[in-house]
C-alpha positions in Angstrom: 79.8 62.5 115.5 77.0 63.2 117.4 75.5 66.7 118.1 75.9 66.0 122.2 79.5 65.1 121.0 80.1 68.2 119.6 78.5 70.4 121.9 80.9 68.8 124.4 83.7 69.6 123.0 82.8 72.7 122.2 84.9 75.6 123.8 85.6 79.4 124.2 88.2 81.6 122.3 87.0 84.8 124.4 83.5 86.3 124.4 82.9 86.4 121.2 84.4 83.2 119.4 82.8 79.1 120.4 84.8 76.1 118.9 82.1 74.0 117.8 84.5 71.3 116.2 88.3 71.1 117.8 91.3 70.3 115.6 94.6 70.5 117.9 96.6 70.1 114.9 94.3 71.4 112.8 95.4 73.4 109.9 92.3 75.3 108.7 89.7 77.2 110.6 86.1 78.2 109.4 84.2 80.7 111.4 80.4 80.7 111.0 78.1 83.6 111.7 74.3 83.0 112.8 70.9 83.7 111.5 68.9 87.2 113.4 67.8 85.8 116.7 70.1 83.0 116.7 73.2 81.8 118.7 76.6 80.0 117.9 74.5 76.3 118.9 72.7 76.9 115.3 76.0 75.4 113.5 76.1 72.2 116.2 74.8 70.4 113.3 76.8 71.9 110.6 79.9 71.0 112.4 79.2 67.5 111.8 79.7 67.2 108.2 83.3 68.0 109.0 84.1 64.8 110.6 85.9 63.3 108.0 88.2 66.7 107.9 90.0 66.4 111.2 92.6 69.2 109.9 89.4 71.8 110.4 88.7 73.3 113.3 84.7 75.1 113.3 84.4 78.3 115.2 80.8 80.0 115.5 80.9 83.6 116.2 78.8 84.4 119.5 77.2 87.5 119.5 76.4 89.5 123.1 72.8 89.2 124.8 72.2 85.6 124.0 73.4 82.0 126.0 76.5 82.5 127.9 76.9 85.6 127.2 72.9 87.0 127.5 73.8 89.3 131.0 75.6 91.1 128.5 73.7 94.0 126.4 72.5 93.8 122.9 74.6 95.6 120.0 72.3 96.3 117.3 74.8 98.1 114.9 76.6 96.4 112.2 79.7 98.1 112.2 80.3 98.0 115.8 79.9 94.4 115.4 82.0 93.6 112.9 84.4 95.7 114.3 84.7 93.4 117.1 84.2 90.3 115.3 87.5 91.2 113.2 89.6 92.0 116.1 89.0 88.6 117.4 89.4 86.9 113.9 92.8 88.5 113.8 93.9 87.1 116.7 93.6 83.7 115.3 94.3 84.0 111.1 97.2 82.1 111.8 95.9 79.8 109.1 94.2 79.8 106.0 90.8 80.5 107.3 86.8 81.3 105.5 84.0 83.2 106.3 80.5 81.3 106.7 77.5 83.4 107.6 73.7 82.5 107.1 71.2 85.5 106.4 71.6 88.1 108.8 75.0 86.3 109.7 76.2 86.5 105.7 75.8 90.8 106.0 78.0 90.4 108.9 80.5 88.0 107.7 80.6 90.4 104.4 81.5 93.6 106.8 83.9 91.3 108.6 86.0 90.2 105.9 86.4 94.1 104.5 87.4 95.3 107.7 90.5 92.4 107.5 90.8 92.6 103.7 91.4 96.3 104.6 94.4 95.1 106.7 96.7 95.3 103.4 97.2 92.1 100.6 98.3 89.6 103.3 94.7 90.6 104.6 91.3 88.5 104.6 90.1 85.2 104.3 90.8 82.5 101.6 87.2 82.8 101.1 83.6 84.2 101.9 80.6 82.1 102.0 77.0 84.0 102.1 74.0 82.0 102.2 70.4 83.2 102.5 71.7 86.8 102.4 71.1 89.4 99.7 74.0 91.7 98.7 74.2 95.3 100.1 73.6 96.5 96.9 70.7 94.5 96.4 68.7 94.9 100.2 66.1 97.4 99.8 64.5 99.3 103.0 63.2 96.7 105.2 61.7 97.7 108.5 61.0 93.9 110.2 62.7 94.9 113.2 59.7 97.5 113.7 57.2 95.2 112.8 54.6 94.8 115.8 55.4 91.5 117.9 52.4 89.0 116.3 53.6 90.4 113.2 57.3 89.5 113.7 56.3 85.8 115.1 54.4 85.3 111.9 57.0 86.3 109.5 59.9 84.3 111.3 57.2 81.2 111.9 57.0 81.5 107.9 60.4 82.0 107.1 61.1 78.4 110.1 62.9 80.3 111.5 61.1 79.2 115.1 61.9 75.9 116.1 58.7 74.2 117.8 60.5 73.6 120.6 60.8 77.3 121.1 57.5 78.5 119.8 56.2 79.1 123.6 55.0 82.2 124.2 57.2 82.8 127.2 60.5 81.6 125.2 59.2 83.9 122.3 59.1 86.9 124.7 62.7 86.4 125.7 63.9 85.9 122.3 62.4 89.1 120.2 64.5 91.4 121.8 67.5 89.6 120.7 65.9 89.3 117.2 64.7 92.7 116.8 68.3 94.1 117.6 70.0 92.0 114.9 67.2 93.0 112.7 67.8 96.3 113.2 72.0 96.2 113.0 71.2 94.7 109.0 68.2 97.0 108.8 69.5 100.5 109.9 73.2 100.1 108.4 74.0 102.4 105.4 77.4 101.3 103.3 79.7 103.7 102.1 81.4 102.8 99.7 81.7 99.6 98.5 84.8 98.3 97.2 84.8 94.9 95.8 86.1 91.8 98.0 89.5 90.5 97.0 88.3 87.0 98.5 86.6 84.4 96.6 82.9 84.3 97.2 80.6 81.4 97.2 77.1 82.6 97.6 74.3 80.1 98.8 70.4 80.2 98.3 67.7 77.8 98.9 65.6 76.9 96.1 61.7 77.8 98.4 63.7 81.2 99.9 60.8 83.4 100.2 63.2 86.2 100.5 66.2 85.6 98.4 65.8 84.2 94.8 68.7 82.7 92.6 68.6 85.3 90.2 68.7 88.1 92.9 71.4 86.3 94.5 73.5 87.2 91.6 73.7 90.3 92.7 76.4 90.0 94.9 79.0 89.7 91.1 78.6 93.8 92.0 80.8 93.5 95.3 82.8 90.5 95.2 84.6 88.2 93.5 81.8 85.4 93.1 83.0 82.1 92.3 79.6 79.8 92.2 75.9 80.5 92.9 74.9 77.3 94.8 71.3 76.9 94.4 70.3 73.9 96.7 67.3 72.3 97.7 65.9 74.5 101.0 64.2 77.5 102.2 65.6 80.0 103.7 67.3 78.2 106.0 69.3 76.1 103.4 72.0 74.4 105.9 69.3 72.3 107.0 69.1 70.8 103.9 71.8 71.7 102.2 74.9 71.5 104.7 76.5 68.7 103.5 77.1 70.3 100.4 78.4 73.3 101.6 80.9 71.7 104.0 82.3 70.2 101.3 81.9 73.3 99.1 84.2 74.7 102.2 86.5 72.3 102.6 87.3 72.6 98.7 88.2 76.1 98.5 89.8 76.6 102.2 93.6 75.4 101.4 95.3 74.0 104.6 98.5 74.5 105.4 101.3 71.6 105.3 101.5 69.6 108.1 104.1 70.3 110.9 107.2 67.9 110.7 108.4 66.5 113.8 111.1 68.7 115.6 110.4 71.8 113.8 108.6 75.0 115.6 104.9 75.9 114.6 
């Protein structure tokens, strides 16, 4: 399916929830968490490599201050965030379900699924996927989200995390704000403390990330239950290269439910 195809069927669950890929009968659900600066649109392509599972639906979590929703103001605290993010995830774990998020996105899906693990055993996702993201054990003080405006460009520009489509200086000045608050929510937030995820977790890291290597991906064995380091070819944005791989790496450890027989109630 094409990316126009998908973005056309794409719809809202609420503020805060886009279905990028729609399953009516669809009996698992994966809900993807963007990059710093980015928007639910980022997984567009991502979505596609779940055309030949027609019994997933893909949900991208929209955050506040950016496309439909950018007359709304910026949250730039973690907590508060995934907070939100879980109350809305509640409202639709009526099936086995994972968590996807991609670098500042993996911090938030992690705080996400111990705020619905924390709902008792029945709790949580069937699984956590992190990619690009160090653990919270392992991010030391970083301070990007203070870093003067050439300065941020130039380490995003380096990272690719600036499409050349959107590397205008008017489209940059409309994006840094959004950037510098979700910098800032992974930046500022202090864990207490940290008991380990119940929920298989599959952590992701490019082979060329500049600021995640395999080895200090490991980290993340301190706070979850880590079932496979993928190490795939990529930078730091690794579903570019690598999302094929990790759909199906999805799609492998999300069990769906049995399908509904006809005259029986969902």
């Amino acid at each position: 399916m094409s990316s126009c195809m998908v973005r056309r069927q794409a719809t809202t669950r609420g503020r805060w929830l886009r279905v990028l890929r729609a399953s009516p009968y669809g009996r698992r659900r994966v809900f993807c968490f963007h990059h710093a600066g980015g928007n639910a649109a980022a997984f567009g392509g991502f979505a596609e490599h779940f055309a030949a599972a027609p019994d997933c639906e893909v949900v991208a979590v929209q955050l506040p201050g950016r496309a439909e929703r950018r007359s709304e103001p910026l949250i730039d605290a973690l907590d508060l965030l995934a907070g939100r993010i879980a109350g809305e995830i509640r409202r639709h774990a009526d099936r086995p379900y994972a968590l996807l998020g991609v670098s500042m996105g993996g911090a938030l899906a992690y705080e996400v699924a111990r705020k619905l693990e924390a709902d008792g055993p029945a709790g949580g996702p069937s699984a956590l996927f992190v990619c690009s993201a160090g653990s919270p054990k392992a991010r030391g003080p970083r301070l990007m989200h203070a870093l003067p405006a050439d300065a941020l460009v130039r380490a995003v520009r380096c990272l690719g995390g600036i499409p050349p489509e959107l590397d205008r200086p008017d489209l940059l000045a409309l994006t840094l704000p959004v950037l510098r608050a979700d910098l800032r929510a992974v930046e500022t937030h202090r864990h207490d403390e940290l008991e380990r995820l119940r929920c298989p977790t599959v952590v992701v890291v490019g082979d060329r990330d500049p600021l995640l290597s395999p080895a200090a991906a490991r980290s993340w064995t301190e706070v979850a239950d880590v079932s496979d380091v993928m190490e795939l070819p990529g930078g730091h944005f690794v579903l570019d290269e690598g999302g094929a791989a990790v759909a199906e790496a999805v799609l492998r450890r999300l069990p769906a439910q049995p399908p509904l027989m006809i005259g029986t109630q969902p």
